[in-house]
C-alpha positions as CSV (number, residue, x, y, z in Angstrom):
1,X,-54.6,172.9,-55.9
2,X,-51.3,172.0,-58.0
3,X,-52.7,168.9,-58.7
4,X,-55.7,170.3,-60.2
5,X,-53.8,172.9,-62.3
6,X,-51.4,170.3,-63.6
7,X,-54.5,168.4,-65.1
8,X,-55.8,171.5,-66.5
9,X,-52.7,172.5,-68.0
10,X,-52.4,168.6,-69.5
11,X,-56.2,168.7,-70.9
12,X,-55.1,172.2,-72.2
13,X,-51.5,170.9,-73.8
14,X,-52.9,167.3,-74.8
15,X,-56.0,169.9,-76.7
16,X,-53.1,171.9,-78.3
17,X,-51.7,168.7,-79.7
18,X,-54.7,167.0,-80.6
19,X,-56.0,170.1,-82.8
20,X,-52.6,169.8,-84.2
21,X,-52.2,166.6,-85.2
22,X,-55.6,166.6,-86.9
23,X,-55.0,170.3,-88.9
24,X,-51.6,168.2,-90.1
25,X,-53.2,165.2,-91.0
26,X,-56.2,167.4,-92.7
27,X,-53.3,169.3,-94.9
28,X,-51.8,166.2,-95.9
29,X,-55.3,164.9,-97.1
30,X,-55.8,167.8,-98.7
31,X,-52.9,167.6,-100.8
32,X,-52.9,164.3,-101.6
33,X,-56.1,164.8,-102.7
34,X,-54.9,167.8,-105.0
35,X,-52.7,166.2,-106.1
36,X,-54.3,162.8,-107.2
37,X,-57.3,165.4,-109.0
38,X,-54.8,167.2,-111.0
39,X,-53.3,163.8,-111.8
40,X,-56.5,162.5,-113.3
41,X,-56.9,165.4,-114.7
42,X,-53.7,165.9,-117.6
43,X,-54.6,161.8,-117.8
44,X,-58.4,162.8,-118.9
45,X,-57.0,165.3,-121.2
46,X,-54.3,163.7,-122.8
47,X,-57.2,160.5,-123.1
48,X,-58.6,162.5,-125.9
49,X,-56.2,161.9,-127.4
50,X,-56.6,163.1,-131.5
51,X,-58.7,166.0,-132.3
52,X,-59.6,166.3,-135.4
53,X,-59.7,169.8,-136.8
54,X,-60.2,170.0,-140.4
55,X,-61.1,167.1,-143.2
56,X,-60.4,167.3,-146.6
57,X,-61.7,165.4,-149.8
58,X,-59.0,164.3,-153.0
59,X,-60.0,163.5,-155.8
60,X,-56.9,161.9,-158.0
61,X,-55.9,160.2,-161.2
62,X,-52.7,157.7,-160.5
63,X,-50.8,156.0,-163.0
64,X,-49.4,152.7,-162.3
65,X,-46.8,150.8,-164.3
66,X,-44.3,148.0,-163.7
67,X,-42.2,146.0,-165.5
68,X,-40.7,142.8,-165.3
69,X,-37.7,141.3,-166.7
70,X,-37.7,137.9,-168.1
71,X,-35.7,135.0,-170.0
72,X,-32.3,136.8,-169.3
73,X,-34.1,139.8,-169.6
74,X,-34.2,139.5,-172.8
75,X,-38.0,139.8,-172.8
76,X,-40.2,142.3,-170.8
77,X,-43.6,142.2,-169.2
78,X,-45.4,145.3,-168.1
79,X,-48.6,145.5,-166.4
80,X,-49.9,149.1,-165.7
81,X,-53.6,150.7,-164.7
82,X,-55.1,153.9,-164.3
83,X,-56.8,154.6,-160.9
84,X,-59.0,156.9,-159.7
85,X,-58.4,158.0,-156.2
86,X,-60.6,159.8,-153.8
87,X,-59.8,160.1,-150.6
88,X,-60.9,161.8,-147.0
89,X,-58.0,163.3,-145.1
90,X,-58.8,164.3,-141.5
91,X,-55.8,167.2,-140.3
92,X,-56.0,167.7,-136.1
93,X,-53.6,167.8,-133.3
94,X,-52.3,164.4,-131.0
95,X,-53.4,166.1,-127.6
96,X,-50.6,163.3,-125.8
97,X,-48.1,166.1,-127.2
98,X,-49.7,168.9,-125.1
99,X,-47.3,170.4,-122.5
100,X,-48.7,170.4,-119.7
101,X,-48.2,170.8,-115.9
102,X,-50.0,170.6,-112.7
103,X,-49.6,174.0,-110.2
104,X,-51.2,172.0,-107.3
105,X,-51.0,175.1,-105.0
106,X,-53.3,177.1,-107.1
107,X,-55.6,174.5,-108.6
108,X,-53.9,175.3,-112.5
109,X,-53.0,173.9,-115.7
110,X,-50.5,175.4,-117.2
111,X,-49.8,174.7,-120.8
112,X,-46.4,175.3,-122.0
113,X,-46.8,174.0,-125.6
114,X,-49.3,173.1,-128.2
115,X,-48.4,170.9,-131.0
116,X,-48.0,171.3,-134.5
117,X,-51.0,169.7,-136.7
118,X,-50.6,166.5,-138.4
119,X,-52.2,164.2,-140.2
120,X,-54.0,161.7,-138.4
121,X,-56.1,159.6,-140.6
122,X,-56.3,159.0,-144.9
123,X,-58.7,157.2,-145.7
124,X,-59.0,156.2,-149.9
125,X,-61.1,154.9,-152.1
126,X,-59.7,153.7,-155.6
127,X,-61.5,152.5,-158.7
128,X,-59.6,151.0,-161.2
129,X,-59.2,151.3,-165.1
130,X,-58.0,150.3,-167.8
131,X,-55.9,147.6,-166.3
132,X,-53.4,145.6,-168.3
133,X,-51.7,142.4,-167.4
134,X,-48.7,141.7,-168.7
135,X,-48.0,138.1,-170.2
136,X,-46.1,137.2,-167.3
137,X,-47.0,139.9,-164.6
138,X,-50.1,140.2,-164.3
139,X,-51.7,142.0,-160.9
140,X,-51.9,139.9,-157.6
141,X,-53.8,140.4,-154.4
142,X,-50.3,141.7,-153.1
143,X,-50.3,144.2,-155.9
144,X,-53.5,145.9,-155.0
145,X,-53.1,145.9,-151.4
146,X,-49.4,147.6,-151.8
147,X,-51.2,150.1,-154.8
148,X,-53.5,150.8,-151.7
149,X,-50.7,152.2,-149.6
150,X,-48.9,154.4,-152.4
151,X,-52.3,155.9,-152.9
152,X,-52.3,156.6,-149.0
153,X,-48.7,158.4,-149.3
154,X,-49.4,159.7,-153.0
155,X,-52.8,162.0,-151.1
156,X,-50.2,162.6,-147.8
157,X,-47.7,164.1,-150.2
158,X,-50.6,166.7,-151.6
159,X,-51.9,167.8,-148.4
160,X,-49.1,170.3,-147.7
161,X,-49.8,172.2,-150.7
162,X,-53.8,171.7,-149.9
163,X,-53.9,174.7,-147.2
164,X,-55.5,172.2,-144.7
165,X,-52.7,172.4,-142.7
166,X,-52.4,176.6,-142.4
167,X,-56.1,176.2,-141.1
168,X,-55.9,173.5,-139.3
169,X,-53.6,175.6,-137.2
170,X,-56.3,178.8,-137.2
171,X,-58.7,176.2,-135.3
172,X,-55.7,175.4,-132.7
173,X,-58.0,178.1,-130.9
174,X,-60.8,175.9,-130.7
175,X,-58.5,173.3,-129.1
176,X,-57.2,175.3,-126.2
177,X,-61.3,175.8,-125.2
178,X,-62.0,171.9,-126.0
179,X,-59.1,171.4,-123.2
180,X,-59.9,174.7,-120.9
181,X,-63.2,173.1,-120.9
182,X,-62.1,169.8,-119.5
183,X,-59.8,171.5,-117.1
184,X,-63.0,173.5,-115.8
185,X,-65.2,169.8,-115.0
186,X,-63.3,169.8,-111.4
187,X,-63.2,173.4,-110.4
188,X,-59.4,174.4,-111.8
189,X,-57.9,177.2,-114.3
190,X,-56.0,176.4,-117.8
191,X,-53.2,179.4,-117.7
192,X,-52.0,179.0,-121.7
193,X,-50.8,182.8,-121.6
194,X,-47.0,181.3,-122.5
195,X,-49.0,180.5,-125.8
196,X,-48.4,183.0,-128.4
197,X,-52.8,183.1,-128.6
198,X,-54.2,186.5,-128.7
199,X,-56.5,187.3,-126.0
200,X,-59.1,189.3,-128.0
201,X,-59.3,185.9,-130.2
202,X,-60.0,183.7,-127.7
203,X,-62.7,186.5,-126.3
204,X,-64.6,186.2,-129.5
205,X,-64.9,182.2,-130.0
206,X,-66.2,182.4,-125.9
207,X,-68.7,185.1,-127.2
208,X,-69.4,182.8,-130.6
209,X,-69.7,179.7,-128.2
210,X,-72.5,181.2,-125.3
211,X,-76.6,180.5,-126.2
């Protein structure tokens, strides 16, 4: 009779640690598992990488003049041309500068901080007249690819006073959806209430957004 309750109470103990061992192992599964999704998930939002918010067309006159020294400077060349510049500026936000962090517990994203907009991209298109050579400075292939990139940071220096910027940062709304939206593919919350965002706003573009 001892014998037989001994093997009962080793089936019932070696049960116990069985059940046990297998809830244990299931947790840690479960976590790695959490884990690894909220992993791939800050690298699928941060893989968007540049969002472009707002575009803006320029439309520019530049003056260009140089002059060159010659015969102990005693004589002077001067080449100079008159370029029309228009130009496509596209303001966003360089998602890789999100804040974010994984709470693995609860299945959330929380973002900390959003980034200032920026420009990402100029992209010009110049026409050129009434260009003079000089007698000896004349343009070179050098010339008008360097003329390419002063017209690049001539535009850059206009866009703060442009207002793209201000409403670039009015559609930093639409970017906290774009990312709440990714965050919602695998079944987790975005929590972005440490963002100064009003609630009502973010209501209405929800609202705007459903058929």
């Amino acid at each position: 009779m001892e014998g037989l309750l001994e093997v009962i109470l080793g089936l019932i103990l070696g049960g116990i640690l069985m059940y046990w061992l297998f809830s244990l192992f299931g947790k840690r599964r479960s976590k790695e598992r959490t884990e690894k999704q909220s992993t791939v998930l800050l690298d699928k939002i941060k893989s968007v990488c540049k969002l472009v918010s707002v575009e803006g067309d320029f439309a520019e006159i530049y003056h260009y003049e140089n002059t060159k020294e010659g015969f102990m400077n005693m004589v002077s060349s001067k080449k100079k041309a008159l370029i029309i510049v228009k130009a496509k500026a596209h303001i966003g936000y360089n998602l890789k500068k999100l804040n974010l962090k994984a709470d693995n517990e609860n299945k959330k994203i929380i973002l900390n901080g959003f980034p200032e907009p920026e420009v990402l991209s100029i992209e010009p298109d110049l026409k050129y007249y009434d260009i003079k050579n000089g007698l000896f400075n004349s343009f070179s292939p050098e010339d008008l690819t360097q003329l390419n990139v002063e017209a690049k940071e001539y535009i850059k220096q206009k866009i703060p006073q442009s207002g793209l910027m201000e409403t670039a940062r009015k559609e930093a709304l639409q970017a906290v959806l774009l990312v709440e939206k990714i965050v919602e593919t695998i079944g987790w919350d975005l929590d972005y209430s440490a963002l100064e965002i009003k609630t009502r706003d973010i209501q209405l573009l929800k609202e705007q957004d459903t058929p």
